[in-house]
C-alpha atoms as a printed R data frame, in Angstrom:
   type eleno elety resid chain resno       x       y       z
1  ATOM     1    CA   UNK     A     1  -0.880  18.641 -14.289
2  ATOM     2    CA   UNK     A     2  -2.146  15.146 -15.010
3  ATOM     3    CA   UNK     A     3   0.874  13.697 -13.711
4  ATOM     4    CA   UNK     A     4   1.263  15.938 -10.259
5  ATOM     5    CA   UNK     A     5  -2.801  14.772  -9.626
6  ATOM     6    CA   UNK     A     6  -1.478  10.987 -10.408
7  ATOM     7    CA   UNK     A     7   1.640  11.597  -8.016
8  ATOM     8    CA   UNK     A     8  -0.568  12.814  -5.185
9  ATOM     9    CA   UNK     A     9  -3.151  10.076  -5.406
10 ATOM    10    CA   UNK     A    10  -0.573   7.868  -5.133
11 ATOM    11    CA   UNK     A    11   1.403   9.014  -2.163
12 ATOM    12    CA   UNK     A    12  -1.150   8.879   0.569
13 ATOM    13    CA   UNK     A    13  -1.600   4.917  -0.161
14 ATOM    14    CA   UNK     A    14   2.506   4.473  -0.567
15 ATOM    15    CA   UNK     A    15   2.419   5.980   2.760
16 ATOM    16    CA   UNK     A    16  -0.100   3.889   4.084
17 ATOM    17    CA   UNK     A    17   2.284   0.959   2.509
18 ATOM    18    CA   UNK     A    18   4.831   2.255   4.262
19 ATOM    19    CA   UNK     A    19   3.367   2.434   8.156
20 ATOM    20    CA   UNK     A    20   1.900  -0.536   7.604
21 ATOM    21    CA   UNK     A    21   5.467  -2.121   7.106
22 ATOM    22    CA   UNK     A    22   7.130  -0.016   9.891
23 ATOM    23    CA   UNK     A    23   4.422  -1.128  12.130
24 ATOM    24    CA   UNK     A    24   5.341  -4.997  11.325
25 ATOM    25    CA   UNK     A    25   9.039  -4.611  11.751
26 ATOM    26    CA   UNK     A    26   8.355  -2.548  15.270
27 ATOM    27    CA   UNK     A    27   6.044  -5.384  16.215
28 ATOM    28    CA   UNK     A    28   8.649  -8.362  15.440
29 ATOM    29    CA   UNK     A    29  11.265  -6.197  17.492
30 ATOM    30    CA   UNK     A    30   8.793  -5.941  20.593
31 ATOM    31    CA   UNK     A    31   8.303  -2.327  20.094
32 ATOM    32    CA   UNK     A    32   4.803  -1.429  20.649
33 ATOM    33    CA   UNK     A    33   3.195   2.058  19.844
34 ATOM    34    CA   UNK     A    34   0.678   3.224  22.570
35 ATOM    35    CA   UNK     A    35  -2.166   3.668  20.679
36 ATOM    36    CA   UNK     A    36  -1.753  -0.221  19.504
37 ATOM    37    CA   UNK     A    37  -1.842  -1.968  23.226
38 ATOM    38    CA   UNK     A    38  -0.687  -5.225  22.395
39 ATOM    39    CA   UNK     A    39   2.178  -6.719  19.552
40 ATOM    40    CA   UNK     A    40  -0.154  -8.766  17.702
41 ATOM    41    CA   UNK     A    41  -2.398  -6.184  16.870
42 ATOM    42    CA   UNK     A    42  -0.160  -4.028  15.721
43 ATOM    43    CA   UNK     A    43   1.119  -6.213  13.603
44 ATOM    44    CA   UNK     A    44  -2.542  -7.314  11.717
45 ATOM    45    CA   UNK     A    45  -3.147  -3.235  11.561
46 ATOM    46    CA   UNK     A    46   0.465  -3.111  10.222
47 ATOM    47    CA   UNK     A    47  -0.148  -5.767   7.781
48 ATOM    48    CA   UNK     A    48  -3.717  -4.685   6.360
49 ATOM    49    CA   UNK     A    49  -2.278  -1.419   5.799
50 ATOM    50    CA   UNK     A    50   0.787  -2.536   4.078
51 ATOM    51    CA   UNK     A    51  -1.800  -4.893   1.712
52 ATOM    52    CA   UNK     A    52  -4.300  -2.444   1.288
53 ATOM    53    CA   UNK     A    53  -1.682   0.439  -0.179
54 ATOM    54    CA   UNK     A    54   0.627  -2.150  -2.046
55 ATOM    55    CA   UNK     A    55  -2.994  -3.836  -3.639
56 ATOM    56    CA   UNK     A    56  -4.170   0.386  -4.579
57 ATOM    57    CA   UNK     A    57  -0.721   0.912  -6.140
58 ATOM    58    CA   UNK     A    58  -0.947  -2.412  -8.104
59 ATOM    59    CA   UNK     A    59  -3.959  -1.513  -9.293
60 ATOM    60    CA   UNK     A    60  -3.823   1.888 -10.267
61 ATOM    61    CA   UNK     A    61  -0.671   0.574 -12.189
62 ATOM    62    CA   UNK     A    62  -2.316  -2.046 -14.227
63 ATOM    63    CA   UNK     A    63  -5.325   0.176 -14.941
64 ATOM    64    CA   UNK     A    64  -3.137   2.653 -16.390
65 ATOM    65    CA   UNK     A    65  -0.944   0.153 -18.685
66 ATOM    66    CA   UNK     A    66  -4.460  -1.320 -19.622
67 ATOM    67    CA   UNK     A    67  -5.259   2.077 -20.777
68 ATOM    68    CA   UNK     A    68  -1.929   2.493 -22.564
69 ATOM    69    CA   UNK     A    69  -2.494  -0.877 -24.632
70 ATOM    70    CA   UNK     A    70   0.801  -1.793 -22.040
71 ATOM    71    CA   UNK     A    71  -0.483  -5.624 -20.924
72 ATOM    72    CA   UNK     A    72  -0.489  -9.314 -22.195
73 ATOM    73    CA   UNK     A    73  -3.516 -10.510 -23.466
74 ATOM    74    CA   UNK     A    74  -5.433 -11.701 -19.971
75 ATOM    75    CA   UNK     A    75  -5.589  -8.485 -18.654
76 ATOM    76    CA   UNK     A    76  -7.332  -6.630 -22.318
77 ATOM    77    CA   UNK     A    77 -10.736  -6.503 -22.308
């Protein structure tokens, strides 16, 4: 069960991760989504949300292998 709740938790912000990068590439081809009017603001919204789920996954990651005893000596308490 523990590993279903972790899977879920951590789809919503891969998703995220992944608009946000589909939302770049469609803004560096010129495609532009209507509720985004102009290029360049998709591609900031793109790009936050790309950083914002890549930075939760990376997180979530290292918390767990600093759980685990999994990490190199800057990163134990």
């Amino acid at each position: 069960m523990a590993r279903f709740t972790a899977m879920l938790i951590l789809f919503i912000p891969g998703a995220l991760a992944v608009l946000g990068f589909k939302l770049m590439r469609d803004s560096l081809f010129g495609i532009v989504h209507p509720l985004l009017l102009q290029v360049w603001v998709q591609f900031a919204f793109g790009l936050i949300a790309f950083l914002g789920g890549l930075a939760f996954i990376g997180g979530f990651i290292l918390y767990r292998d600093k759980k685990l005893g999994k990490t190199q000596g800057r990163f134990k308490k």
